[in-house]
Every structure is written in C-alpha cells, then in structure tokens.
C-alpha positions in Angstrom: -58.6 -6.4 -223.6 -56.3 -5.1 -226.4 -56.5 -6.9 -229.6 -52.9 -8.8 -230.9 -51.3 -6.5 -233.4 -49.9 -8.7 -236.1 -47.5 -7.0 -238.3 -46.2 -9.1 -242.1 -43.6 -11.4 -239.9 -44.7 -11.4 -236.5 -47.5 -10.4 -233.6 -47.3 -8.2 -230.9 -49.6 -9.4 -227.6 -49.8 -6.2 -225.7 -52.9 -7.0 -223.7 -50.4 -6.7 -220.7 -49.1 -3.7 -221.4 -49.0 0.3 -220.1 -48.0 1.8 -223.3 -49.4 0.1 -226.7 -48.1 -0.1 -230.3 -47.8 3.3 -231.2 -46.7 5.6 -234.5 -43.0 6.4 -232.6 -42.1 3.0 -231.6 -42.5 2.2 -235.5 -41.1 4.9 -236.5 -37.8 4.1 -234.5 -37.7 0.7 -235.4 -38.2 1.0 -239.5 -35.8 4.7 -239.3 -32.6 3.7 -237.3 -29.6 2.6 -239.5 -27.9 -0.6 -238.3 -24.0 -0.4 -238.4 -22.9 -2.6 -240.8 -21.6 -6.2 -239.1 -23.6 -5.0 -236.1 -23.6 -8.4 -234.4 -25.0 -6.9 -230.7 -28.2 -4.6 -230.4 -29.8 -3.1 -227.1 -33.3 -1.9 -226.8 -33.9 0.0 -223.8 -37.2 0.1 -222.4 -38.7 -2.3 -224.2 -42.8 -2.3 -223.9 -44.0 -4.7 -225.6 -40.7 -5.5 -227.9 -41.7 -3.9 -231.0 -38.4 -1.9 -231.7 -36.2 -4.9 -231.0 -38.4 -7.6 -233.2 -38.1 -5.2 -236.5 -34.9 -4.9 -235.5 -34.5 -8.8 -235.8 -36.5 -8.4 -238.7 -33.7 -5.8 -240.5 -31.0 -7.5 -239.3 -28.6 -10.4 -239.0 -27.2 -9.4 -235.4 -26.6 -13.1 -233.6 -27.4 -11.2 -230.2 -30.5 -8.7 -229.8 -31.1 -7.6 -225.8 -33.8 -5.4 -223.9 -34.6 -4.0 -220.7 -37.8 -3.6 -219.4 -38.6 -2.6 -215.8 -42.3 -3.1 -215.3 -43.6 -6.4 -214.5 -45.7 -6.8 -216.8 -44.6 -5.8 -219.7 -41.5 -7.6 -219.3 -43.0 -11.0 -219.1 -45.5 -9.7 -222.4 -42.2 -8.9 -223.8 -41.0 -12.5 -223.2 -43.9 -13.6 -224.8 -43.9 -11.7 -227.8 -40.0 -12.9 -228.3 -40.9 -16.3 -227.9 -44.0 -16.4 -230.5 -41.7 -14.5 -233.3 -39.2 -16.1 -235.7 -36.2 -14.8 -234.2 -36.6 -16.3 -230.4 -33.2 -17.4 -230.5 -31.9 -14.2 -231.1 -34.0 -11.8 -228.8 -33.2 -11.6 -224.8 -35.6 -9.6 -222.5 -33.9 -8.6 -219.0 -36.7 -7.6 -215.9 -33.9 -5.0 -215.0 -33.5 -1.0 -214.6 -30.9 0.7 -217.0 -28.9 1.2 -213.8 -28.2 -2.1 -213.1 -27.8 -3.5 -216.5 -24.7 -0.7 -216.3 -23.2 -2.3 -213.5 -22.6 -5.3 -214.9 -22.2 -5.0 -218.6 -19.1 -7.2 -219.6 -19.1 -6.7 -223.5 -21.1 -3.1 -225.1 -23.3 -2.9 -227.8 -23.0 -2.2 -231.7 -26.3 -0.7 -231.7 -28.4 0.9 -228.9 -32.3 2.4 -229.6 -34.3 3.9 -227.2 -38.7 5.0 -227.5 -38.1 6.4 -223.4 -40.3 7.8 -221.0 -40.9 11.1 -221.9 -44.3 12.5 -220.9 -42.9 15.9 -219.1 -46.0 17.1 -217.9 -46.6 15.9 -214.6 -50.4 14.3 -214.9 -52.0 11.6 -214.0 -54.4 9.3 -216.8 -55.7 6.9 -213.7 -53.7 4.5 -214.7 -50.1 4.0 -212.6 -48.2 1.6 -214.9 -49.0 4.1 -218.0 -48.1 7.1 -216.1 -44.9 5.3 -215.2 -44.1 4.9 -218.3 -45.0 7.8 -219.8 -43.3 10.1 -217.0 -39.4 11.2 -218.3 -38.8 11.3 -214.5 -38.7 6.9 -214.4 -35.6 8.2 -217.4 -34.1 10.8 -217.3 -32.4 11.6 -220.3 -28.9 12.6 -218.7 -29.1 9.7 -217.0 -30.4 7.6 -220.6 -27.1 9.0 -222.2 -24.8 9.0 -219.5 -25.7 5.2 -219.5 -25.5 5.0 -223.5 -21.8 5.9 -223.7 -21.2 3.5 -221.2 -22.7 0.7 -223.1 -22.1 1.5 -226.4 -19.1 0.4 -228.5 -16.1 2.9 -230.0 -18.1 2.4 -233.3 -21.3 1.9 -232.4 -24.6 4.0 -232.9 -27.4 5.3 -230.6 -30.9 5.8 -232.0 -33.9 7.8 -230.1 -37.1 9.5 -230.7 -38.1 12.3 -228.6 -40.4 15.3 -228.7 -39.4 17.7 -231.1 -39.3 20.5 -228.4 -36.7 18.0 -226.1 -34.5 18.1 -229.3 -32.2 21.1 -228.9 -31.6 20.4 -224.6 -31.6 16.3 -225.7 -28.4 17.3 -228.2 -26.3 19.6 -225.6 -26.6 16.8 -223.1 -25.4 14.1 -225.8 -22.7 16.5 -227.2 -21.6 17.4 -223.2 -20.8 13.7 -223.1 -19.7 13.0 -226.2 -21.6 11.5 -228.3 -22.5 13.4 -231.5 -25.5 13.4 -234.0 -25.1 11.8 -237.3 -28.5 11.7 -238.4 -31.6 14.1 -237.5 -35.4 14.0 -238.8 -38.1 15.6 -237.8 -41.4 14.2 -237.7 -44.7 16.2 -239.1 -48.2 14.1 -239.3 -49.1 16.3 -242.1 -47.7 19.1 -244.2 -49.5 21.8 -241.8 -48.8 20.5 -238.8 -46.1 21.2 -236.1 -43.3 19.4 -236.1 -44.0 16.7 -233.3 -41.1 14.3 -232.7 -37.1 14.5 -233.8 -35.7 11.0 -234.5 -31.7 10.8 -233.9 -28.7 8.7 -234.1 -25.5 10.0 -232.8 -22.0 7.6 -232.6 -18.7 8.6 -231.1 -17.5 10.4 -233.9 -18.4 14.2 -234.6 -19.1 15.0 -238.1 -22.0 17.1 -239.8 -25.3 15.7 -239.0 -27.7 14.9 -242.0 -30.8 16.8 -241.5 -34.4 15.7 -243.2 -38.0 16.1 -242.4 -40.7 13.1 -242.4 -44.5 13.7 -243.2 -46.6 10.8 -242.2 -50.0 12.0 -243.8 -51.4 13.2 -246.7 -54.7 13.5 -245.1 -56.7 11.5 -242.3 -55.0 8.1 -243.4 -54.0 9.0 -246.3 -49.6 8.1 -246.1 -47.1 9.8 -247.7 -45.2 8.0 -249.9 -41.7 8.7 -247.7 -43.9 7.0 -244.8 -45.3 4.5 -246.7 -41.7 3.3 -248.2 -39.9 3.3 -244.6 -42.7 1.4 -242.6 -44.1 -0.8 -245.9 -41.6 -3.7 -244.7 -43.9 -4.5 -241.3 -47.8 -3.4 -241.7 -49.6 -5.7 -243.6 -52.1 -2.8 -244.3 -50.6 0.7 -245.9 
C-alpha cells in the first residue's frame, strides 16, 4: 500500500491510484502561469488531484474543476480534495472529457492537462495503469479539439508531454487555433536527452518564449532553477 505523500500545505492519498505522484505532474502544477483574475481552472485527467491542489495552492480562483474517468482514482481524488484547505474550492467530476464537452455552460480561464501518453503499446500487468498511461484512452487531437471548446477567449492551456510528441502536439494545436506562448523543455541533468516539453498556448499568436529546465545536478542533487520552481510544495529539497 502506497504511503500518503504529504507536500508543505496538503497530503496526497494515492493508495487508490494507477498512476502515482510523479516528477511531471509537479512539474505542471509549480510551471504553468495562472492568467491574472483567473477565477475558473480545469484539470483534466486528474489522478490523484495533485495539479489542481497546487493550483489551489497558487491561486485565488473561487472555482477549481477536474475530470477523472477511472473509478478509483476519482473517488481518491474526492478524498484528497476534501482532506486539503481548499475543499470548498476544488470539484472532481467521475466523467470523460467527452461528456464534460457536451454540457459545458460557462469555459474556463485556465485549463492543465498531465494526459495519457504512454505511445508504446505494452502491457505492465496492471489494467488501470496501462489505461492511464496509454495516449489512445486521449488522444491528443481529441485533448485539444476539446480545449478550444472549453477554454475562454483569454484563457490559457497548459500540458506536459514527451519531448519527441512536441513538434506533432504543436501543428495539431496551431491547426485549431490555439497558439504557444510559452515552451520549456525538460532535461534530468545536463547530459541527458531532453525528456518532456512543458507548454502553454492561448488564443492569441505571438512569439513563444523558449527556455530549458534541468532538474539534477547529480543523483538528487537539484538545480537551483528546479529547486526555486517546486520549493513552494516539498517539504524536503
């Protein structure tokens, strides 16, 4: 049974859960910018409801929403809402992205995404993680067709992907309109590949700003860049 994770303001239970706290979750949540007077934020796919808590955390936003479609992560979810400091603020939905489209009545200032995107098709034994680890329960065409659907004239949408998803990820948001403002890539040390591309795109087309993130020095050793952008949630860094 997994252990809580407890962070400076609140705990993540993720006992229930396919996909565990993990580096790109945290990543997304501490990196995106939040539009100023951003009073409405979406989290889709949820897990465990990291993303959306730091969001809480960061921001003043009277309504913050998820989706989650698996069982049990949604009611862990739930949980972990409940339990934080922000409970009135945070709303978990058991729904698909698809339906959540049909009925959305007012859109979003803000909209992040950590999605399914494990290409490969394999198998780890164990359904629920596959599931959620498979792009093909998200397509991203499908994730960003639904984004400019939900998102407002002036909002922003935030994602992390794997770096070698970037340049197809960026034609598909550009085909439909919605534009990068914001790209960094993501080393875990200075010799490594690049691994993952965080990016926020709105509405509007302008020229993107480009930087790169190193998470290591060495074997936990942080980089000060790292250590400055995630010092806010681990109690430990």
């Amino acid at each position: 049974m997994s252990k809580p994770f407890k962070f400076k303001e609140f705990t993540i239970k993720q006992d229930q859960c396919a996909m565990k706290i993990g580096t790109d979750g945290v990543l997304l949540g501490a990196w995106t910018s939040i539009p100023p007077n951003s009073n409405s934020i979406l989290d889709i796919g949820a897990g465990t409801g990291v993303i959306a808590l730091m969001l809480a955390q960061r921001s003043s936003a009277e309504s913050i929403e998820a989706i989650e479609i698996d069982d049990a992560a949604y009611e862990q979810c739930v949980d972990n809402f409940e339990d934080s400091p922000w409970g009135d603020r945070l709303f978990c939905y058991h729904a698909g992205l698809d339906e959540l489209v049909s009925e959305i009545d007012e859109r979003y200032d803000l909209i992040v995404s950590n999605p399914p995107f494990y290409l490969e098709e394999v198998s780890s034994g164990n359904v629920s993680r596959d599931i959620a680890r498979q792009n093909n329960s998200l397509p991203f065409d499908e994730l960003l067709q639904a984004v400019t659907q939900l998102l407002s004239p002036t909002g922003s949408f935030a994602v992390i992907i794997p770096y070698k998803e970037e340049t197809n990820f960026l034609k598909i948001a550009v085909d439909l309109g919605l534009y990068p403002n914001r790209i960094t890539n993501v080393r875990g040390n200075a010799g490594a590949p690049v691994k993952r591309s965080l990016l926020q795109f709105t509405f509007e087309e302008r020229v993107p700003v480009k930087d790169e993130l190193v998470i290591e020095v060495e074997r936990h050793q942080y980089t000060k860049e790292y250590t400055e952008l995630v010092n806010a949630f681990y109690l430990k860094m």
